[in-house]
Wavefront OBJ file of the C-alpha trace (Angstrom):
o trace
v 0.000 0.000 0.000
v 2.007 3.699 -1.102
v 0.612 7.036 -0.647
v 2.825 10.003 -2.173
v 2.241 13.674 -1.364
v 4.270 16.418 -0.443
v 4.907 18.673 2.540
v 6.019 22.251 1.539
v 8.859 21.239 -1.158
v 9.303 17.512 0.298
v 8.139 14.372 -1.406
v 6.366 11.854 0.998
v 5.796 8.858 0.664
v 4.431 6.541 2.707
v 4.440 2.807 2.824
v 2.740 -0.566 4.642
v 4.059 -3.032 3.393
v 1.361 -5.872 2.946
v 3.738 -9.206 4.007
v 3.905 -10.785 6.802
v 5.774 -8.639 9.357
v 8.929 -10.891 9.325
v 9.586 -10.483 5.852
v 8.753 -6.351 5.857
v 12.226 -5.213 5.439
v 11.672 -7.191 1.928
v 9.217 -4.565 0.811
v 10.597 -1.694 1.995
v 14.045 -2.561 0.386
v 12.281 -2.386 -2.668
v 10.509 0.864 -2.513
v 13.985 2.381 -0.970
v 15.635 1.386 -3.995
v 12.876 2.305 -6.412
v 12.675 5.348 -4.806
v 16.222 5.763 -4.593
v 15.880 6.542 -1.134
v 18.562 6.092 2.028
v 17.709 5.008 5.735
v 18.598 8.502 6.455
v 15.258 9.220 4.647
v 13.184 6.435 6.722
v 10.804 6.896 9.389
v 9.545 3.344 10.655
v 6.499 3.493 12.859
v 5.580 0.317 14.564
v 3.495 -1.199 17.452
v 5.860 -2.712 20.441
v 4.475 -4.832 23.160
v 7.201 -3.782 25.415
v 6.209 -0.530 25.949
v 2.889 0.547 28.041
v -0.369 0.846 25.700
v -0.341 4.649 24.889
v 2.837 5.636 25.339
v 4.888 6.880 22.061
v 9.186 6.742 21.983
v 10.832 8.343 19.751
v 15.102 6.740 18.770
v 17.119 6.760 15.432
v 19.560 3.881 16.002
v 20.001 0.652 17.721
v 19.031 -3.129 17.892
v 15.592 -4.618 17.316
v 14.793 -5.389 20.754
v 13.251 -8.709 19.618
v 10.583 -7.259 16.988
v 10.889 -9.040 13.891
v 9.311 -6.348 11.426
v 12.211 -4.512 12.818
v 14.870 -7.421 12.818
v 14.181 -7.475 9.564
v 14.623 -3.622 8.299
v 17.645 -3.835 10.142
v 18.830 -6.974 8.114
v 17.464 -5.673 4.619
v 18.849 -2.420 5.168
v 22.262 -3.360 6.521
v 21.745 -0.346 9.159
v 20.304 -0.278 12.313
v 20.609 3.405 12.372
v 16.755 4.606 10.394
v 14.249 7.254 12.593
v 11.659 5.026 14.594
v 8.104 5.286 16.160
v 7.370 3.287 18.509
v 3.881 3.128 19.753
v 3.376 0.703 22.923
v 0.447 -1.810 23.134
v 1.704 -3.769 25.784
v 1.789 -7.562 26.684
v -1.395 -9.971 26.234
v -2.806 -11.449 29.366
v -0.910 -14.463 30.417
v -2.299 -17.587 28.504
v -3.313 -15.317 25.314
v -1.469 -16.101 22.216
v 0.296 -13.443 20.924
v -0.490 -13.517 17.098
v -4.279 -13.321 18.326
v -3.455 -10.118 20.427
v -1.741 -8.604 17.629
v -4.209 -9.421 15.473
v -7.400 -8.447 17.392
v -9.293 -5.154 17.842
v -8.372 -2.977 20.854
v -10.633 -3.059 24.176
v -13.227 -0.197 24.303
v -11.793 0.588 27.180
v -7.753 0.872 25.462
v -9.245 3.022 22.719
v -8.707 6.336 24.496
v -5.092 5.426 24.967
v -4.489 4.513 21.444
v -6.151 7.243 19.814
v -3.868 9.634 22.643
v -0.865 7.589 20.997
v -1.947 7.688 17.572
v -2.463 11.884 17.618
v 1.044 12.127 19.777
v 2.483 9.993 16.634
v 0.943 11.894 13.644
v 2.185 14.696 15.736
v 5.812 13.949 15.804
v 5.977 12.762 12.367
v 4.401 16.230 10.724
v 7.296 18.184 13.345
v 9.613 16.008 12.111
v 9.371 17.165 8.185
v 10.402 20.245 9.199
v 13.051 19.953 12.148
v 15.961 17.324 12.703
v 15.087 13.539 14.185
v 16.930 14.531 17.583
v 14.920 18.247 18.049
v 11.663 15.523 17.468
v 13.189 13.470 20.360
v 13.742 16.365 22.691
v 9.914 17.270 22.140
v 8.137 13.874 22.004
v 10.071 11.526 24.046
v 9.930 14.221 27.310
l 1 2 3 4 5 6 7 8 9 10 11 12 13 14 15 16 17 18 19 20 21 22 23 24 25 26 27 28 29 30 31 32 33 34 35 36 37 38 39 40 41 42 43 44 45 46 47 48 49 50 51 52 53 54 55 56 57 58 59 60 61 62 63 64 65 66 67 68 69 70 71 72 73 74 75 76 77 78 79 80 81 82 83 84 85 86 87 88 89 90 91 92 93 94 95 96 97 98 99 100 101 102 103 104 105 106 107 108 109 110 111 112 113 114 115 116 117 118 119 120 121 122 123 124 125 126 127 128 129 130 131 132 133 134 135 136 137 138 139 140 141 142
């Protein structure tokens, strides 16, 4: 799935890839090259079960911490230095599998959290067009 646009003088162009998670760095290979894009240019924004439902974290470099989708940008890109979004969800209840908790709508009761997380994430994406990945961190990670 692609959507282009532009902000000011800036192409955008955003991208889901539509594999399994695992295999995601596959996709977005692609449209980097097609694009002739660079990490530098990548924003990844991703749901993370270690991290509280709601809250948003803002880094530009490091390991995977165990997410595959990431695991495998970071192996498709030969980086692990690309801006990321990282919007929590939290852990299932013990005894839920986790591909149905991943899978399944949110709790009426989580929505208010998520939509919080969702606005604070549209948020620092749009201020980061127009300032520098680490001014974004200073601002959304506080």
């Amino acid at each position: 799935l692609i959507g282009e646009g532009c902000v000011g003088t800036e192409k955008i162009v955003l991208i889901k890839p539509m594999t399994y998670m695992n295999l995601s760095g596959e996709a977005v290979r692609a449209y980097m090259d097609y694009y002739k894009a660079s990490p530098v240019d990548l924003t990844v924004l991703y749901d993370d079960m270690d991290t509280e439902l709601g809250k948003v974290r803002l880094r530009y470099q490091g390991s995977s911490g165990g997410h595959n989708g990431i695991k495998s940008l970071i192996q498709h890109l030969g980086t692990q230095s690309f801006n990321r979004v990282r919007m929590g969800i939290s852990r299932p209840q013990p005894g839920r599998e986790i591909v149905d908790y991943v899978l399944s709508p949110f709790a009426k009761a989580e929505r208010n959290k998520l939509g919080e997380a969702i606005d604070k994430t549209c948020d620092a994406v749009e201020f980061a067009l127009t300032h520098s990945f680490d001014q974004t961190m200073a601002k959304f990670n506080g």
